[in-house]
C-alpha positions in Angstrom: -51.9 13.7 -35.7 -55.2 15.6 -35.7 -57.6 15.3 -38.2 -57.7 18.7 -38.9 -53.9 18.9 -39.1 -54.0 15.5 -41.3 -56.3 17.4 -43.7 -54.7 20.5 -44.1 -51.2 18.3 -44.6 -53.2 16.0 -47.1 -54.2 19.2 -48.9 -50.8 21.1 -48.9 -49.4 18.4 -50.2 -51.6 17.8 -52.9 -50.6 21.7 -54.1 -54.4 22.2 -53.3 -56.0 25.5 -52.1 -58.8 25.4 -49.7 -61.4 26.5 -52.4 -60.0 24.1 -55.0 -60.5 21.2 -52.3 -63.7 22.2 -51.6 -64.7 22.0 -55.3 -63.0 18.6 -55.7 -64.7 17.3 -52.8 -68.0 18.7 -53.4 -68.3 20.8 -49.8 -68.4 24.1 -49.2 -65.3 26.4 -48.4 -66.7 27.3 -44.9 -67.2 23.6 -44.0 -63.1 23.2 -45.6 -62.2 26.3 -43.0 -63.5 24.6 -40.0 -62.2 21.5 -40.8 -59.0 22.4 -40.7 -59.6 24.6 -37.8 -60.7 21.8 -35.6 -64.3 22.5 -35.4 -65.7 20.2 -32.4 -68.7 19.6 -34.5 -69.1 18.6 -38.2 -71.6 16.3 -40.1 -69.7 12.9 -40.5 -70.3 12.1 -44.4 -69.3 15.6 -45.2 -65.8 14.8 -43.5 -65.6 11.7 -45.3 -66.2 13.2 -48.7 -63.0 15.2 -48.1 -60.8 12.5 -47.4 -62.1 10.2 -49.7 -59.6 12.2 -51.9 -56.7 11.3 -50.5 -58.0 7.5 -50.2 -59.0 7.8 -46.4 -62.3 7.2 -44.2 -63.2 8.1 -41.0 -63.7 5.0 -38.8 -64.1 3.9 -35.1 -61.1 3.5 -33.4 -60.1 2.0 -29.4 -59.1 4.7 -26.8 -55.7 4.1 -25.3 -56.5 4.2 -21.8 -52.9 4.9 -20.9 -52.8 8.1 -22.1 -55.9 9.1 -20.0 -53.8 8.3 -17.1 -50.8 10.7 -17.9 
C-alpha cells in the first residue's frame, strides 16, 4: 500500500475529515491534500506528525530487487 493511500485509509477509518486531521495533527489542510494525493515531494517531520496519530513513523526500509526485475 502507498502511503498516501495508507493515510487517507488511516483517516477514513478514524471517521476523520481532512480538516479535522489536519488540526489534530497540527499541519495545514493543503499539506493533508497532497498527502493523500501522492505528492512526490513533502517535508519528512511534517509526514511524520500525521501518522504519529495512528501510532506509525516513517522509517528506512530495503528495496526488493525482485520486483525491479519484473
Amino acid at each position: 500500500m502507498l502511503l498516501n493511500e495508507f493515510v487517507k485509509s488511516k483517516r477514513n477509518a478514524a471517521k476523520l475529515t481532512q480538516p479535522e486531521l489536519a488540526g489534530k495533527a497540527g499541519v495545514g489542510l493543503r499539506f493533508v491534500r497532497d498527502l493523500e494525493q501522492g505528492k512526490a515531494s513533502l517535508r519528512l517531520d511534517k509526514v511524520n506528525q500525521v501518522l504519529q496519530l495512528f501510532g506509525y513513523q516513517t522509517g528506512a526500509v530495503p528495496i526488493d530487487r525482485e520486483l525491479d526485475k519484473e
